[in-house]
Structure formats: C-alpha cells, structure tokens
VEXTORGU-983420 format. One record per residue: residue in one letter; chain; x negated, y, z negated of N, C-alpha, C, O in turn. Coordinates in nm, 3 decimals. Last residue first. Layout:
// VEXTORGU-983420
   zami   bavo    n_east   n_north      n_up   ca_east   ca_north     ca_up    c_east   c_north      c_up    o_east   o_north      o_up
      a      A         X         Y         Z         X          Y         Z         X         Y         Z         X         Y         Z
...
// end
This chain:
// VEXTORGU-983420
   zami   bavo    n_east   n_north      n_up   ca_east   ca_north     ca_up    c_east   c_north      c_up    o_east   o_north      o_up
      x      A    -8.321     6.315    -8.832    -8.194      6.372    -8.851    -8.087     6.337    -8.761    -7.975     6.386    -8.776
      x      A    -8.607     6.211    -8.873    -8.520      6.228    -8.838    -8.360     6.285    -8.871    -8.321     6.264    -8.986
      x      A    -8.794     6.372    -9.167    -8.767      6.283    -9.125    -8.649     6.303    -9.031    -8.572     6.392    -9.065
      x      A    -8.991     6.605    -9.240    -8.866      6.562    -9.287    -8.780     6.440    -9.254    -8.687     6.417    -9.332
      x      A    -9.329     6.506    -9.334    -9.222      6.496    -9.242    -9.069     6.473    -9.263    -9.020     6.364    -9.292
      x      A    -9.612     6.616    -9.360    -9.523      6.541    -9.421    -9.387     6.558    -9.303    -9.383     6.630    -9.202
      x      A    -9.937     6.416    -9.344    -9.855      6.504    -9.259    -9.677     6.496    -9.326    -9.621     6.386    -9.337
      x      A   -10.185     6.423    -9.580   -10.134      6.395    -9.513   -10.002     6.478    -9.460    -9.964     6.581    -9.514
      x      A   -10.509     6.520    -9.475   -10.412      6.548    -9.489   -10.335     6.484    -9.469   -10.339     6.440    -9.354
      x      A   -10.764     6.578    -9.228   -10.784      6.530    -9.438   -10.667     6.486    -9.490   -10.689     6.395    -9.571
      x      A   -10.687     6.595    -9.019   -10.759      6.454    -9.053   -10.760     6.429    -9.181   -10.758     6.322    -9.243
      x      A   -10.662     6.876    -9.070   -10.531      6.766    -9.090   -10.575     6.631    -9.062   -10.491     6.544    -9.084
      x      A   -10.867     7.010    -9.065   -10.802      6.995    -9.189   -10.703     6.894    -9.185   -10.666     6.833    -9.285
      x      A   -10.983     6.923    -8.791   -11.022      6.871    -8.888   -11.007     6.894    -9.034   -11.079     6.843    -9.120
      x      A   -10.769     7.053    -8.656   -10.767      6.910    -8.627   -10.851     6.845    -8.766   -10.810     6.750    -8.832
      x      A   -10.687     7.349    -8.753   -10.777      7.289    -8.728   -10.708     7.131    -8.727   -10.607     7.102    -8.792
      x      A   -10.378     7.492    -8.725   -10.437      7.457    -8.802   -10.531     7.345    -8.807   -10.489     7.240    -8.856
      x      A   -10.259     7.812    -8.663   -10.337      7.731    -8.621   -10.394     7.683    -8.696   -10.470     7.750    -8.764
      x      A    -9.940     7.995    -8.663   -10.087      7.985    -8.749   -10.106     7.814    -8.643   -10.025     7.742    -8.585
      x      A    -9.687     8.089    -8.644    -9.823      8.115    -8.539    -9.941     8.064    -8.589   -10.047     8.105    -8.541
      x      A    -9.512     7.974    -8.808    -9.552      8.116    -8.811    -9.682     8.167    -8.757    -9.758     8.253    -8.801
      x      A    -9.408     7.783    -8.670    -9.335      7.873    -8.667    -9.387     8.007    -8.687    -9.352     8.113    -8.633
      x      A    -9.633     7.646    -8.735    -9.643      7.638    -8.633    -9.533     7.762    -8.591    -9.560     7.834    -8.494
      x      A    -9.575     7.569    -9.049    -9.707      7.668    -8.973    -9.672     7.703    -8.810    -9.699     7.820    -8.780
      x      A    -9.361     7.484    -9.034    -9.352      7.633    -9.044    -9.459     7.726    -9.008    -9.470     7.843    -8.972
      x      A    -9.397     7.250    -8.897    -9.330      7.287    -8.894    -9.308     7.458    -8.906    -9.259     7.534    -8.823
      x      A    -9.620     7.091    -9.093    -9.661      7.176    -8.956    -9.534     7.248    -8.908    -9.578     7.350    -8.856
      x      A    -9.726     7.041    -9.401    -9.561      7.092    -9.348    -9.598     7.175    -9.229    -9.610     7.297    -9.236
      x      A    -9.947     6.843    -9.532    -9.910      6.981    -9.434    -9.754     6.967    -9.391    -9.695     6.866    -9.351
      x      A   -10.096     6.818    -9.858    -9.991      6.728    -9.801    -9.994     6.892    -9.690   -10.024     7.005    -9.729
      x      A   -10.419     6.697    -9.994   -10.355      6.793    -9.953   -10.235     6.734    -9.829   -10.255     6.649    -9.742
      x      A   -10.575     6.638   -10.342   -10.520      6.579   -10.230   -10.387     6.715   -10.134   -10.304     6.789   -10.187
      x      A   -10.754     6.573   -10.519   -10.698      6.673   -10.529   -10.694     6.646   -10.312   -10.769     6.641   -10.216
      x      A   -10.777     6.307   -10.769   -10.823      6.384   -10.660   -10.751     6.436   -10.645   -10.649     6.413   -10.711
      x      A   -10.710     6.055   -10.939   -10.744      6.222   -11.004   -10.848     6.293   -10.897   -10.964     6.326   -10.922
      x      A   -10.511     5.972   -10.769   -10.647      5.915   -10.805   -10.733     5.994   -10.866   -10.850     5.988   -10.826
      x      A   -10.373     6.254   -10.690   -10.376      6.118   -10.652   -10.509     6.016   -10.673   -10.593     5.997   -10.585
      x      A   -10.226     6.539   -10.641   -10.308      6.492   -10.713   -10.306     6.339   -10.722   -10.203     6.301   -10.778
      x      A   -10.161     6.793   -10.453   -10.082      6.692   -10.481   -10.225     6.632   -10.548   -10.331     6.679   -10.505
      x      A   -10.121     7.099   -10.227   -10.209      7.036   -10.333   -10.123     6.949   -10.425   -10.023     7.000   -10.477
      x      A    -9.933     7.221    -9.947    -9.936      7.113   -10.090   -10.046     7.089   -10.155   -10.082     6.993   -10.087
      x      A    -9.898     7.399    -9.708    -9.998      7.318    -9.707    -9.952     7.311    -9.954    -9.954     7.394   -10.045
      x      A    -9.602     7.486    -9.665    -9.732      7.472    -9.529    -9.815     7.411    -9.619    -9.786     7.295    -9.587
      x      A    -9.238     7.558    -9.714    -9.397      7.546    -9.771    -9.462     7.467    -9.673    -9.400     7.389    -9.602
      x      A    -8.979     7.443    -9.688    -9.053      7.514    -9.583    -9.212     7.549    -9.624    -9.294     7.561    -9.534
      x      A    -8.909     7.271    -9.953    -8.811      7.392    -9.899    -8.904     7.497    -9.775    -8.891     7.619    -9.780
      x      A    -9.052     7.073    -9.909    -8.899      7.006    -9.852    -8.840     7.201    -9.847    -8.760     7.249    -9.767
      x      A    -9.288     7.170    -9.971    -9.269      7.170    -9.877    -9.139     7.115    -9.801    -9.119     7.110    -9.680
      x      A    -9.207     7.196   -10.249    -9.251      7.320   -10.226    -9.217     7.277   -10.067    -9.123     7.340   -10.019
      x      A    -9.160     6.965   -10.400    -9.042      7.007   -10.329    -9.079     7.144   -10.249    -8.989     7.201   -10.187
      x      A    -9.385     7.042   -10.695    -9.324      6.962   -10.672    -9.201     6.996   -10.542    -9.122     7.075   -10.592
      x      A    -9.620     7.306   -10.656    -9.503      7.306   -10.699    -9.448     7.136   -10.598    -9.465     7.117   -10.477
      x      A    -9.853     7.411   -10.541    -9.896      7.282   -10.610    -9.764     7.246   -10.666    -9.772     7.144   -10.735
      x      A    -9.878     7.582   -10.215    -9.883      7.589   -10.383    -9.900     7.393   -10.429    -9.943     7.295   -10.367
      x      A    -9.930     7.808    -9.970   -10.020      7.651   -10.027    -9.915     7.677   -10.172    -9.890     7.789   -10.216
      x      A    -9.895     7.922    -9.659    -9.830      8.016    -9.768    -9.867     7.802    -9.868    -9.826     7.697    -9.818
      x      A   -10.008     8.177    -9.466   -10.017      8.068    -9.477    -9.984     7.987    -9.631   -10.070     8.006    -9.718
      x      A    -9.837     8.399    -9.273    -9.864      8.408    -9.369    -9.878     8.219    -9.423    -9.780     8.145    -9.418
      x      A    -9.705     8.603    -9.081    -9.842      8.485    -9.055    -9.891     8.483    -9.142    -9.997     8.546    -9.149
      x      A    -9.337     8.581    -9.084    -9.470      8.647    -9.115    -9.612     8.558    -9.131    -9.614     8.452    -9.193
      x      A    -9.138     8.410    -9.034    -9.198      8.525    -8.934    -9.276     8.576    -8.931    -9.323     8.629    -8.831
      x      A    -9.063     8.384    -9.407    -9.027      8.354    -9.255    -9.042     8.464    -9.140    -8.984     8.572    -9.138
      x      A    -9.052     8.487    -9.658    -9.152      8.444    -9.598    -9.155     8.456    -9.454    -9.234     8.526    -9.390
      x      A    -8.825     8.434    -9.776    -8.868      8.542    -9.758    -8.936     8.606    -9.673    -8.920     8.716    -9.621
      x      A    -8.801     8.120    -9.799    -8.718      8.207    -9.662    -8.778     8.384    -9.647    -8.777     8.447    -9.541
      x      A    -8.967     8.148   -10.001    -9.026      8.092    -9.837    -8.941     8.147    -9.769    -8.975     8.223    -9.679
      x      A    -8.860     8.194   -10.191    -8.967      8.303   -10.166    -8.992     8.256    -9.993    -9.027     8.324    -9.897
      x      A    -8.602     8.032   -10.195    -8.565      8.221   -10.152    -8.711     8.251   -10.121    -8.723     8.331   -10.028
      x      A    -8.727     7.806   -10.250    -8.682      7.798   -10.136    -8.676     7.985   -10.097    -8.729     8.044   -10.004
      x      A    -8.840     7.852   -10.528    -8.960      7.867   -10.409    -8.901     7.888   -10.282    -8.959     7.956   -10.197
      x      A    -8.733     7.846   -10.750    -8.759      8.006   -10.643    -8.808     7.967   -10.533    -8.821     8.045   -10.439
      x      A    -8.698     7.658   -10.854    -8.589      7.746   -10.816    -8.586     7.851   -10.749    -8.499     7.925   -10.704
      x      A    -8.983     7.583   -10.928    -8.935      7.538   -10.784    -8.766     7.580   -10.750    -8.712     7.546   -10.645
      x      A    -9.165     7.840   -11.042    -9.060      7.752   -11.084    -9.030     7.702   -10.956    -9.050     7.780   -10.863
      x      A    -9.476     7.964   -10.875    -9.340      8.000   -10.970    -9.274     7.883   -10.960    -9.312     7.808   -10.870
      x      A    -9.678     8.050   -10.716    -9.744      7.957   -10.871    -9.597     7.996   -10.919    -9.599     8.071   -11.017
      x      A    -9.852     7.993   -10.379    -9.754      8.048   -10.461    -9.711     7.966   -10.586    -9.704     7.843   -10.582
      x      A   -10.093     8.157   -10.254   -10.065      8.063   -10.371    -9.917     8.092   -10.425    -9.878     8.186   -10.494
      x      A   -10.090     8.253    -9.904   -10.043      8.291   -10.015   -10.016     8.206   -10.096    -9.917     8.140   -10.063
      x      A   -10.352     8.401    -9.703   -10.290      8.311    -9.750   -10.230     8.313    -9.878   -10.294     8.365    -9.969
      x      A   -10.277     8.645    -9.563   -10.273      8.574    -9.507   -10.275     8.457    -9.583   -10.191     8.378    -9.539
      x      A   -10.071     8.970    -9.580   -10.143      8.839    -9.672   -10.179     8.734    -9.534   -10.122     8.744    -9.426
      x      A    -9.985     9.356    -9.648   -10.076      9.237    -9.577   -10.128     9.140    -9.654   -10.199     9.158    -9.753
      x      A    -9.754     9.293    -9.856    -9.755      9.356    -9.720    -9.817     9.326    -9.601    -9.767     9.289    -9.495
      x      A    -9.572     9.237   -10.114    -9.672      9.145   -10.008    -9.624     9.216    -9.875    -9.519     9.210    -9.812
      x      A    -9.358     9.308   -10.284    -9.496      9.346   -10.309    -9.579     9.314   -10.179    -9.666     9.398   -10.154
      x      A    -9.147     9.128   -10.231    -9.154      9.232   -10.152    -9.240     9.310   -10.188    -9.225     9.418   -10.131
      x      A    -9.237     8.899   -10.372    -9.239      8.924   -10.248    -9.200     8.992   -10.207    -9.188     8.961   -10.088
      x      A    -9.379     8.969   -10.711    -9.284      8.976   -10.611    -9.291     8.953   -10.493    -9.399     9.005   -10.464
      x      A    -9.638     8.996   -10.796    -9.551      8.963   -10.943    -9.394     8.906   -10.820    -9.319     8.815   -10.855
      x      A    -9.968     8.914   -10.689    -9.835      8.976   -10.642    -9.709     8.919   -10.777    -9.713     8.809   -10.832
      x      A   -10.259     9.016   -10.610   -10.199      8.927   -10.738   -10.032     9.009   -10.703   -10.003     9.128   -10.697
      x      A   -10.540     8.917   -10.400   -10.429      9.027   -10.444   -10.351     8.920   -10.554   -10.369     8.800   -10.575
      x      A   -10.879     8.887   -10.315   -10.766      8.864   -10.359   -10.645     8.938   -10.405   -10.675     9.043   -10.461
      x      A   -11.044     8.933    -9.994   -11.032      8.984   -10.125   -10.906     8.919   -10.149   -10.828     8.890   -10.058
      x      A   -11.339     8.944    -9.773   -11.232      8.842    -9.820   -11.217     8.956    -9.929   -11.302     9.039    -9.962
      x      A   -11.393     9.061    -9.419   -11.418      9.074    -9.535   -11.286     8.979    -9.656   -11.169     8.958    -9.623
      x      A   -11.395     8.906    -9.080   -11.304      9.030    -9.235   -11.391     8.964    -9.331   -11.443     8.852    -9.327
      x      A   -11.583     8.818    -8.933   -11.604      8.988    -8.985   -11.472     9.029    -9.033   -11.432     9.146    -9.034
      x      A   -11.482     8.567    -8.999   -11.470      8.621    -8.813   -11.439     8.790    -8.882   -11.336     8.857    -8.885
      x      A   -11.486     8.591    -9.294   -11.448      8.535    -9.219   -11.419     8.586    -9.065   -11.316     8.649    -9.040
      x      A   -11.699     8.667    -9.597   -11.706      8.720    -9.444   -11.611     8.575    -9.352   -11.667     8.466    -9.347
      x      A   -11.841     8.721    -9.942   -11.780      8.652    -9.783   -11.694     8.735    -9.695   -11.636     8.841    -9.719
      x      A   -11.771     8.911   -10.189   -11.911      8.884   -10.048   -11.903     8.807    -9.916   -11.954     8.836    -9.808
      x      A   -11.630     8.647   -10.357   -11.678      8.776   -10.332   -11.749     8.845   -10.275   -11.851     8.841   -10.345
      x      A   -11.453     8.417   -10.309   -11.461      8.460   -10.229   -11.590     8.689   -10.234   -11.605     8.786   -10.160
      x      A   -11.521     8.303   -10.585   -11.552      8.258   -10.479   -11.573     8.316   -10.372   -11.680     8.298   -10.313
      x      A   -11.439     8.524   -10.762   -11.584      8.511   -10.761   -11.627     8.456   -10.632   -11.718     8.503   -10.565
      x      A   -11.158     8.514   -10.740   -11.278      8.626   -10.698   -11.354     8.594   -10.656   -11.379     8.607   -10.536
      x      A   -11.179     8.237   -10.836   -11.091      8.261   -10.659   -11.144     8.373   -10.671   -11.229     8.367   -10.582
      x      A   -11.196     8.269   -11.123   -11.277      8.199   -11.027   -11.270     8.189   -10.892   -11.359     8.131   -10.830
      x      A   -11.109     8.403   -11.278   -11.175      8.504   -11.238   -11.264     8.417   -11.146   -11.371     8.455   -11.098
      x      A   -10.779     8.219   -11.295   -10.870      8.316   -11.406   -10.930     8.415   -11.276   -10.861     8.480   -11.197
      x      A   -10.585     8.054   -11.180   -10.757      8.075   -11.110   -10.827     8.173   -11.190   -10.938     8.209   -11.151
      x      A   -10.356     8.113   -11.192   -10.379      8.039   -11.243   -10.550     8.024   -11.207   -10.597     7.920   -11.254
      x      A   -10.127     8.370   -11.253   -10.256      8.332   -11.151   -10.347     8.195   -11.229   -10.397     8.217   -11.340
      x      A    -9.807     8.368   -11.185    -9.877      8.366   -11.255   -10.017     8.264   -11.248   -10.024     8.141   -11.240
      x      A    -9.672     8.515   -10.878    -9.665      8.447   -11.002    -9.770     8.466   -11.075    -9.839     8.566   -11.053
      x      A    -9.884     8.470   -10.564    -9.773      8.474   -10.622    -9.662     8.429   -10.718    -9.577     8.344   -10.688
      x      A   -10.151     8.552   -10.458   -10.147      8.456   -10.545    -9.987     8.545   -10.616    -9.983     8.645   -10.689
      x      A   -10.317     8.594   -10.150   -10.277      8.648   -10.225   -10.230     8.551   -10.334   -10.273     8.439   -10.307
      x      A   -10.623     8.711    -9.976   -10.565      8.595   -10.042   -10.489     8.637   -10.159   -10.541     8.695   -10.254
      x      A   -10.691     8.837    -9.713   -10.628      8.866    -9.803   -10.526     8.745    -9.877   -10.412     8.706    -9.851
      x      A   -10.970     8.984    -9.482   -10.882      8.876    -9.509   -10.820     8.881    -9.667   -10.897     8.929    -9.750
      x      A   -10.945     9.331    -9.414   -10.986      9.252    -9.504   -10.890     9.084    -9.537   -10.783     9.072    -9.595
      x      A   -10.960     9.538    -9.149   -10.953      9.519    -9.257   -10.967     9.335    -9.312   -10.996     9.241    -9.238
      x      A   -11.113     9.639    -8.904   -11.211      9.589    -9.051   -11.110     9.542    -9.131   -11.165     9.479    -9.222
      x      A   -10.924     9.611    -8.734   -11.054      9.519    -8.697   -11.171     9.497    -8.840   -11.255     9.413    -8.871
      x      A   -10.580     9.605    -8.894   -10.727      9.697    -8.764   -10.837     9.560    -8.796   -10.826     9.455    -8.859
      x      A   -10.381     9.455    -8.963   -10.368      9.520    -8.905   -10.486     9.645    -8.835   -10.469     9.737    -8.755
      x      A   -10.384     9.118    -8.833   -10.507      9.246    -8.947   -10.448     9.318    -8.907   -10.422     9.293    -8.790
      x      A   -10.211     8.989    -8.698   -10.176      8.968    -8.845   -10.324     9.056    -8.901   -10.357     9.044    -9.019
      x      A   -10.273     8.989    -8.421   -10.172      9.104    -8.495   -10.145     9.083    -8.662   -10.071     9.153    -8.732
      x      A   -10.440     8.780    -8.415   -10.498      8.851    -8.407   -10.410     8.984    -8.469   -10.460     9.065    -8.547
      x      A   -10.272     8.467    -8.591   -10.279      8.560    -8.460   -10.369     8.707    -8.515   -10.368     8.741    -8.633
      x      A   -10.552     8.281    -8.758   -10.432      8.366    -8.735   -10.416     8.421    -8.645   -10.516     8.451    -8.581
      x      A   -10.621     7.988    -8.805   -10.638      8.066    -8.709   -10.570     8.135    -8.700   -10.479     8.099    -8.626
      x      A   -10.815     7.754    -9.057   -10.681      7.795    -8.989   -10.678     7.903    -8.893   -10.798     7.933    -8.895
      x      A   -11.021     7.702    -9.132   -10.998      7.570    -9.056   -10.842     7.616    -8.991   -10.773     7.552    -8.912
      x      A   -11.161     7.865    -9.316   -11.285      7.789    -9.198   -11.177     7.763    -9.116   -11.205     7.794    -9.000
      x      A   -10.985     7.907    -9.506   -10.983      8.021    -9.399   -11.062     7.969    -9.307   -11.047     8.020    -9.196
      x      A   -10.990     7.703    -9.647   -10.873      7.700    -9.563   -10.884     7.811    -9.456   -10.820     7.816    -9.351
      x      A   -11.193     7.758    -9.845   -11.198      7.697    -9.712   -11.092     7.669    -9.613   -11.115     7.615    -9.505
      x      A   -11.033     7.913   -10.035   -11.135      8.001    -9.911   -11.170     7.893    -9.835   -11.186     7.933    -9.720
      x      A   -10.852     7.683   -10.116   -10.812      7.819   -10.038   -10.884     7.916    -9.978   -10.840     7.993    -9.893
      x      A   -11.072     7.518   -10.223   -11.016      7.462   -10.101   -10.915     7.578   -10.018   -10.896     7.575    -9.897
      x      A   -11.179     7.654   -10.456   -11.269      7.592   -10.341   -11.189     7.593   -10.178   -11.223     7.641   -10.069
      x      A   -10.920     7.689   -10.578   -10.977      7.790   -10.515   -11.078     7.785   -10.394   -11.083     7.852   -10.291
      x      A   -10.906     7.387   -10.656   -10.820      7.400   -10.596   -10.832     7.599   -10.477   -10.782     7.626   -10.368
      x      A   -11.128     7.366   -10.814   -11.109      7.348   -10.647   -11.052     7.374   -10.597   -11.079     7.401   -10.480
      x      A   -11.055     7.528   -11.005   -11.158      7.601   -10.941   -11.118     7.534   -10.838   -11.068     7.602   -10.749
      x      A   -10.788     7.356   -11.093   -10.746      7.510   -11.014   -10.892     7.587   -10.981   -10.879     7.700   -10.933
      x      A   -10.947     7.177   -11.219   -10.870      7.151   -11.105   -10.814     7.266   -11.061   -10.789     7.252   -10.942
      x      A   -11.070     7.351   -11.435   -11.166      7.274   -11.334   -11.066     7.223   -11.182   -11.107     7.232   -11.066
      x      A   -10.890     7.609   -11.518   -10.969      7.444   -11.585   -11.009     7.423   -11.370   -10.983     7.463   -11.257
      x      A   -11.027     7.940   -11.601   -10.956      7.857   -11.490   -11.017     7.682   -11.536   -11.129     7.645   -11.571
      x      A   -11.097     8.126   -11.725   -11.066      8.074   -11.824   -11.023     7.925   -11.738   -10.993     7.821   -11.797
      x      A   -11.434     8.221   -11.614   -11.306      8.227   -11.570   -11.243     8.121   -11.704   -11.319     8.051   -11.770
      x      A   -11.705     8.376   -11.845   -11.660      8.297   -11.726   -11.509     8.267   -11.734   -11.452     8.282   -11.842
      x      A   -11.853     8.584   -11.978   -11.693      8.634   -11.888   -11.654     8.532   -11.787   -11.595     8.556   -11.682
      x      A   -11.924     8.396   -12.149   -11.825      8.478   -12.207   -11.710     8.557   -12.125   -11.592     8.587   -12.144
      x      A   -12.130     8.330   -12.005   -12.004      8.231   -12.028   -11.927     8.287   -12.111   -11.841     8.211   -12.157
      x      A   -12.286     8.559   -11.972   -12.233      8.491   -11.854   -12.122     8.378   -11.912   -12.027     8.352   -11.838
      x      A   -12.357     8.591   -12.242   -12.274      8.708   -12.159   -12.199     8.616   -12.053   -12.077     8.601   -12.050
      x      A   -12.559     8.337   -12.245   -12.427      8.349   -12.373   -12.312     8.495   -12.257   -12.201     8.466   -12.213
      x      A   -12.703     8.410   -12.048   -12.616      8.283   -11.985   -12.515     8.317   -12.148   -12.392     8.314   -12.138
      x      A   -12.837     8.659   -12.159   -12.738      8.690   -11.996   -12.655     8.525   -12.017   -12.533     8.530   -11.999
      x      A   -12.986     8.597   -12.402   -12.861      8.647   -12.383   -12.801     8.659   -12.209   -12.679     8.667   -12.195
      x      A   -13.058     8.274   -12.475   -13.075      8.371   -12.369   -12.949     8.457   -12.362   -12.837     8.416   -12.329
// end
C-alpha cells in the first residue's frame, strides 16, 4: 500500500522512549496551571519549547497537532539559545549538564515549566525530571521553582512523582 510505505517514510526518527517521553509533555499541560499573564492575548498559542538538540524527531508535533488546552491552541518551538525564548510555557531542555545551572538561572521569574532528562538537572533548579527505573519512565518534581515561578501543579501529577528535596540545611 503505498500511503503506509509514504507514511513510514516520514515517520519520526524519535526511539520509543522520547515518544513518551512527548506523551507525557502534552500531558503535562492537563495537570499544570499557568498564571493567566503568561499568554500574552487570549488566542495565542500554548508553546512547547525544546532547548538544544531535539530529540522527538516529528513525534511532539504530531502529538500535539490540533489540540486545544483551556482554548490555546498547542505548537512546538525549537530554540538553539535562551535568549531565543520569548513566549514558552514548557521547556525540554536537551544540553550537557554544564549548562543547565546558567540555562535555569536564565530561566528564573519566567512561567516557564522547564522538564529535561539530564542527570543534576533538578539539584541546579529544574521542575519536573524524566528518570528511568524498571525500564519505566519515571518522573522526579523540584516544587521549589515551580512554585517560584507561579506554576500550579495538579495533586494528581505529583501522586505520580517522586518529590525531590534538597534536603535541610
């Protein structure tokens, strides 16, 4: 049949643990709550951004293509920089863990929900971890910055989750 030979020709090059891992960044929009000043108007467009090198091929499009969160509209952005990132609300971030602390301080103040899969991502202020455990795809929260950066984060994502915690001081 030629359409399914076409159709797997332009399918995503993405391996199977970075599709869920896409699964689980448009469902992150079900379960988090931005302040209302983070669209800047009423149509524009929830905005998943991916900072570095994209590891989701053409499968985080696809997911979100046509969806609708509290009437934004979803789309992805591909950012090489953080000072590229104007409007985001959630941001993959896919670089070396020498960067991550400068990209997060970058970060700071802005309602920006900011996930990666980088080892130390959340000892340097990072919000939500993908961690791998029983070859599941497991999610660690750093409430700390969410909470700094106004975001709201459902009771029933953090039942999934575990909570990490810098520990007394």
């Amino acid at each position: 049949m030629a359409y399914s030979t076409f159709h797997l020709s332009a399918q995503s090059p993405a391996s199977p643990e970075y599709e869920v891992k896409a699964v689980f960044l448009f469902n992150f929009t079900q379960f988090v709550q931005w302040p209302a000043n983070s669209f800047p108007t009423d149509q524009a467009p929830l905005v998943i951004g991916i900072l570095g090198e994209d590891p989701f091929g053409t499968y985080l499009k696809e997911t979100v293509l046509g969806e609708k969160v509290n009437g934004h509209s979803m789309i992805v952005q591909q950012y090489t920089n953080v000072e590229e990132i104007k409007t985001c609300h959630i941001l993959f971030i896919n670089l070396p863990e020498t960067r991550l602390e400068q990209v997060v301080e970058n970060l700071k103040g802005r309602n920006i929900l900011t996930v990666s899969d980088a080892p130390g991502f959340l000892e340097h202020g990072g919000m939500i971890r993908f961690f791998t455990r029983n070859n599941k795809i497991q999610l660690q929260i750093n409430l700390e910055p969410s909470k700094e950066a106004n975001l709201v984060i459902s009771s029933k994502l953090l039942r999934l989750s575990k909570i990490f915690s810098r520990g007394k001081k």
